[in-house]
C-alpha positions in Angstrom: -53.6 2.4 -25.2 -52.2 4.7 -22.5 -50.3 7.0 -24.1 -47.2 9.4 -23.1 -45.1 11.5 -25.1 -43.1 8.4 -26.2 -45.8 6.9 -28.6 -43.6 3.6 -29.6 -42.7 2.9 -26.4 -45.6 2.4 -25.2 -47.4 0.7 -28.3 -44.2 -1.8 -28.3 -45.1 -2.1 -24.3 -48.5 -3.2 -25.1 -47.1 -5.7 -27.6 -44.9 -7.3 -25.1 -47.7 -7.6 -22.6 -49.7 -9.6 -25.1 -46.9 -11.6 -25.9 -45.8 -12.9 -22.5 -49.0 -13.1 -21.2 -49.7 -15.5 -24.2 -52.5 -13.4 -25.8 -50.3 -13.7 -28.9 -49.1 -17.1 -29.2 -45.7 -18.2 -30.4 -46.5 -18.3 -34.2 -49.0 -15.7 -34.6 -48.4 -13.0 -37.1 -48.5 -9.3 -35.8 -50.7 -7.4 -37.8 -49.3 -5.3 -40.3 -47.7 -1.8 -39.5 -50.7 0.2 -40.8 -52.8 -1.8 -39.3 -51.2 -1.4 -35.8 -50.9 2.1 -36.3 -54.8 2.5 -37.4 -56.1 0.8 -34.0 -53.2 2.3 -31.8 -54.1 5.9 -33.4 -50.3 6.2 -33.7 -48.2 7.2 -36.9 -47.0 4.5 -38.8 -43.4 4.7 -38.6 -44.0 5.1 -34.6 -45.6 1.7 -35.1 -43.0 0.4 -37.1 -40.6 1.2 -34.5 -42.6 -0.3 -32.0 -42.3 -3.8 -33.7 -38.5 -3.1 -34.0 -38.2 -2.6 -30.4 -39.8 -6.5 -29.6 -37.4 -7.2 -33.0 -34.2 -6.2 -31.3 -35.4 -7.9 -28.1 -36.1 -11.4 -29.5 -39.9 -11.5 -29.0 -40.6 -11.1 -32.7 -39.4 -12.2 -35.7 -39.9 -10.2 -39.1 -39.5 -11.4 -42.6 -39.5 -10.0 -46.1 -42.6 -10.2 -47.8 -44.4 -12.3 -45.1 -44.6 -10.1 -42.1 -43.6 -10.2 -38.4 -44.8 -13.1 -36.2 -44.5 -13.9 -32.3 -41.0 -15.8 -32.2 -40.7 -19.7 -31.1 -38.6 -19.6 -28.2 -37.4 -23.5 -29.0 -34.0 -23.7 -26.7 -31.5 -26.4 -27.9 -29.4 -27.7 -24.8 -25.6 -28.2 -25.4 -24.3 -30.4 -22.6 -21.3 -28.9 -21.2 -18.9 -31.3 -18.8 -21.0 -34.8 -19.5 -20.6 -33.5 -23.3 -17.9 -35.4 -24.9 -17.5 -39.2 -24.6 -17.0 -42.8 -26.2 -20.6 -43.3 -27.8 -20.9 -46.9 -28.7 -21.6 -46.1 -32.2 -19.5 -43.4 -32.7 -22.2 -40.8 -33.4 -20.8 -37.0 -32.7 -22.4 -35.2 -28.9 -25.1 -32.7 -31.4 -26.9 -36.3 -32.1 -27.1 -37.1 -28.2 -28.5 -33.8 -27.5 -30.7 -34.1 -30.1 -32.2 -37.1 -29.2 -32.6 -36.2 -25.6 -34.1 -32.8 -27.1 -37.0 -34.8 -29.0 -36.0 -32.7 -31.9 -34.0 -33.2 -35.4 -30.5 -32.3 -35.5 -29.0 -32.2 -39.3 -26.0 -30.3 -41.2 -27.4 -28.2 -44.1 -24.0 -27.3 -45.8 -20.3 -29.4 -45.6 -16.9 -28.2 -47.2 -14.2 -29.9 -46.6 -10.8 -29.0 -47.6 -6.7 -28.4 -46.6 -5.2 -25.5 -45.8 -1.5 -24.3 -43.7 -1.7 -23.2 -40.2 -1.6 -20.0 -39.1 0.3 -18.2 -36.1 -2.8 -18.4 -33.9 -4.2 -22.2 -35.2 -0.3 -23.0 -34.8 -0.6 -22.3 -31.3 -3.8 -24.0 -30.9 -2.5 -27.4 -32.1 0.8 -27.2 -30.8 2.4 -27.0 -34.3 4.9 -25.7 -36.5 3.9 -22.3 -38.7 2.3 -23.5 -42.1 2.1 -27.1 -41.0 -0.6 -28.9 -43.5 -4.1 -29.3 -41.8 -7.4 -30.7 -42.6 -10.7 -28.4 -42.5 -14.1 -29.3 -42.3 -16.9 -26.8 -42.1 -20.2 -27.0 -41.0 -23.5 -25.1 -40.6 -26.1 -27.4 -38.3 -29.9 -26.7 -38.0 -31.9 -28.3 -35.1 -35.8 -28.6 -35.7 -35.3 -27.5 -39.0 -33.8 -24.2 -38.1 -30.2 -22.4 -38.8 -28.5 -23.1 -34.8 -25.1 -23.0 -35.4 -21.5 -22.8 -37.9 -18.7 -24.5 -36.7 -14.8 -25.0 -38.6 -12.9 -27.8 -37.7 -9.1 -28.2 -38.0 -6.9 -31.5 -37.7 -3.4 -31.9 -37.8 -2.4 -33.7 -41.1 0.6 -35.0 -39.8 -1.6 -37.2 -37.4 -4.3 -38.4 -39.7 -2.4 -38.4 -43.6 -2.9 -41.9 -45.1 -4.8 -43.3 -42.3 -9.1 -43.6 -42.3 -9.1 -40.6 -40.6 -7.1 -37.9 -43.1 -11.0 -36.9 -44.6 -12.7 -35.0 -41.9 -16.1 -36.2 -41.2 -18.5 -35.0 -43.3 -21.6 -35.1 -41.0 -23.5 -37.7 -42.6 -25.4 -39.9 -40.1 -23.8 -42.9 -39.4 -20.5 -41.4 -39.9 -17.9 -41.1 -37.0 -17.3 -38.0 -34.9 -13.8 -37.1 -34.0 -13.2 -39.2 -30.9 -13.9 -42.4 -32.5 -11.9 -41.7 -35.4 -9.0 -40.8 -33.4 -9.3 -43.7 -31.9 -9.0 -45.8 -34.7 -5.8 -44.7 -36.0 -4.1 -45.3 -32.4 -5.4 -41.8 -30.5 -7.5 -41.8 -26.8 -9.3 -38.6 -26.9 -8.8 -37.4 -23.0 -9.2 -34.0 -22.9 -11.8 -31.2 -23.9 -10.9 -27.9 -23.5 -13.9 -25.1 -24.2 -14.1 -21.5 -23.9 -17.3 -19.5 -24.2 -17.5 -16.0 -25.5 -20.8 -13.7 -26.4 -20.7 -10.8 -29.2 -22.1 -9.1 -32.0 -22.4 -11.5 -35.2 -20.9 -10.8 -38.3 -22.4 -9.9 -41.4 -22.0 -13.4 -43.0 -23.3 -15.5 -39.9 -26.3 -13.1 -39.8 -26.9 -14.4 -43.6 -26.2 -18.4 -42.6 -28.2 -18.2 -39.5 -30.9 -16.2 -40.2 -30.9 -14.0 -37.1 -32.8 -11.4 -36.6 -31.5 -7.9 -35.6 -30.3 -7.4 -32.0 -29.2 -10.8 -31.9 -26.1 -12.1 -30.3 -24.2 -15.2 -31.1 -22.2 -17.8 -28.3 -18.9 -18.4 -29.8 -17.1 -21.3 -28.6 -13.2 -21.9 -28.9 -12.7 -25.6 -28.9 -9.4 -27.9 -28.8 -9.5 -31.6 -27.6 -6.4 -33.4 -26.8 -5.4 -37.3 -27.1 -2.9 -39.9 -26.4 -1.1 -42.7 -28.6 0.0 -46.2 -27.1 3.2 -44.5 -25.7 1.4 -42.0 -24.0 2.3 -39.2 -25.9 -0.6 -36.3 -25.3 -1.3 -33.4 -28.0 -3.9 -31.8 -29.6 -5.8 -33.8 -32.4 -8.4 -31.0 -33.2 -9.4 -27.2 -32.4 -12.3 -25.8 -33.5 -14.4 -22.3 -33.7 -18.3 -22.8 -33.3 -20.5 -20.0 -33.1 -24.2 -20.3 -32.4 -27.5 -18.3 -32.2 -27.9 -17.4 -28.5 -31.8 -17.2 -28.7 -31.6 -20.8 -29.4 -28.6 -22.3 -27.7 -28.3 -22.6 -24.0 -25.4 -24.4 -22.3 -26.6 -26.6 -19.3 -23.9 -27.2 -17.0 -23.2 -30.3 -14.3 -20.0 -30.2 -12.1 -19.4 -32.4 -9.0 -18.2 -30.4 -5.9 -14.6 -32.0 -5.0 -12.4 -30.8 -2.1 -9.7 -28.4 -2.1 -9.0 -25.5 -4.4 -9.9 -25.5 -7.9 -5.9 -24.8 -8.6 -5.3 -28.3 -7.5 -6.9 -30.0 -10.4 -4.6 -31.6 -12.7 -3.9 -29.9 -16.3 -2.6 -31.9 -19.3 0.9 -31.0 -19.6 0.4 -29.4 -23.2 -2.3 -27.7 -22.5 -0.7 -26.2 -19.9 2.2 -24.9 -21.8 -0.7 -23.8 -24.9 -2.6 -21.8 -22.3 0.2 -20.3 -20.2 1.7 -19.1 -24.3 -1.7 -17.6 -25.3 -2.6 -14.0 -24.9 -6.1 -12.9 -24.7 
């Protein structure tokens, strides 16, 4: 090893090299720190930091007891504008993607309960402060891994004492939210997302297993419909947040004429966004 007066730099250089020049598969297991710092003639915690360098960067994966090992790169797509639409047997977009992705996409964990809205879910849904709503949370995992949490809220008002009042709980063969709109009377027609990167929280490192150093794609959802009269609100809003070393949004927009400002807005969602402060 070619060594400077930054010793763990340049041991967590050689790493990396190794690593994307696929000398050290996706998989392998790094040998252990002593071991590194042994052959590398380095001190140990100097090796240690080496590893956490290729930690923080996503190229290595470390757990408890068991060691650190070359990360699988495995990248789940999430369609973006061809996302949302009428599946003929109501299955829910994460199965589409799934099986287009050749992999397993399952929910590990549902709760499902009521609660009031708040100012800011309020203003999401278009109503009134403390208005009853129906909650459904759920942690996914694709391939057998933690990929993302997402919280689900419904309007009561719209869905009490019709097939639709219990959330979905996830369970295949179940319908997503489009289809059970539209059996109680409600077009889905609208899908409005907003896509936001930060640091996770303490709890979502815990449910998602992420390493350190990495970041998480929250996504602010709402989804409008409207009834035989042709009444259009918001039916559902939702908060998703996923691992962004796993999750990558793949994007397809035809190119129209004219300015972007000319394309037609849902009148709510209109009023919601011109309200909203950010």
């Amino acid at each position: 090893m070619t060594t400077t007066r930054e010793p763990a730099r340049d041991l967590a250089a050689e790493l990396r090299e190794q690593i994307t020049s696929g000398r050290l598969l996706p998989g392998s297991k790094l040998p252990p720190a002593r071991e590194l710092a042994a052959t590398s003639n380095v001190a140990l915690a100097t090796a240690v930091r080496a590893v956490g360098t290729l930690r923080d960067e996503g190229l290595v994966t470390t757990t408890r007891g068991r060691g650190s090992y070359v990360a699988v790169r495995r990248e789940i797509t999430r369609w973006d504008a061809s996302r949302y639409r009428f599946h003929p047997e109501g299955l829910s977009a994460n199965r589409d993607e799934a099986a287009a992705g050749g992999y397993l996409d399952e929910i590990i964990h549902t709760e499902r309960f009521t609660t009031d809205a708040t100012p800011e879910l309020a203003d999401r849904l278009g109503v009134s402060l403390g208005a009853p709503l129906s909650v459904v949370r759920f942690l996914f995992a694709a391939g057998g891994l933690p990929t993302q949490l997402a919280t689900q809220w419904e309007p009561l008002d719209l869905t009490s004492g019709t097939s639709a009042e219990l959330p979905s709980s996830g369970a295949r063969g179940e319908p997503d939210t489009i289809e059970r709109f539209r059996r109680i009377g409600w077009k889905a027609t609208w899908t409005s997302e907003e896509y936001r990167a930060r640091i996770p929280r303490r709890d979502e490192v815990a449910a998602l297993e992420l390493p350190s150093g990495v970041p998480v794609l929250t996504i602010t959802r709402r989804q409008f419909g409207t009834d035989a009269h042709g009444t259009e609100r918001v039916i559902e809003t939702a908060d998703i947040t996923a691992r962004a070393d796993r999750v990558f949004i793949r994007s397809e927009h035809p190119v129209r004429q004219g300015s972007p400002r000319t394309r037609s807005t849902p009148p709510q969602r209109a009023r919601a966004d011109a309200g909203r402060t950010r």
